[in-house]
C-alpha positions, 0 to 999 in steps of 0.5 A: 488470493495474491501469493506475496513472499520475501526471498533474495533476490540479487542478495538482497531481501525482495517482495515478490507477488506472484513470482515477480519482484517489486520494486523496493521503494513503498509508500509510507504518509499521511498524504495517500488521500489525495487521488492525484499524488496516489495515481502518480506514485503507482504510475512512478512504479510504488505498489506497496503503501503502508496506511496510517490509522488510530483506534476506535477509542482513540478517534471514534470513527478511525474504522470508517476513515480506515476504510475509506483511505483503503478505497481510494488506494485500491481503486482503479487495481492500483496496489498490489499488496495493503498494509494496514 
């Protein structure tokens, strides 16, 4: 299991995984489906994405999307950390 904390780093709050620091920039849209547009944001250095989901009484079947748009992100050992 990754070890992930939030420390200051240069006076500012950073993420750090295993003792290295992220970058600041993340990810946060409804456009992570797309194989392409998620592989150059890891390739431009983002390696914290944020995924948007809804409940299962709200949208039945929003388990099983879930689950897919995580796959996608984490395919290939893209990310580092996964919200959901």
């Amino acid at each position: 299991m990754l070890q992930a904390v939030i420390r200051k780093h240069k006076g500012s709050p950073a993420i750090l995984v295993e003792g290295r620091v992220l970058p600041l920039m993340t990810l946060c849209s409804r456009h992570y489906t797309n194989p392409i547009y998620v592989r150059r944001l890891y390739e431009a250095g983002i390696r914290v994405f944020f995924i948007f989901t809804h409940t299962e009484w709200l949208r039945p079947g929003a388990w099983e999307q879930l689950q897919k748009d995580a796959r996608l992100i984490l395919s290939g050992g893209m990310v580092t950390l996964l919200f959901a």
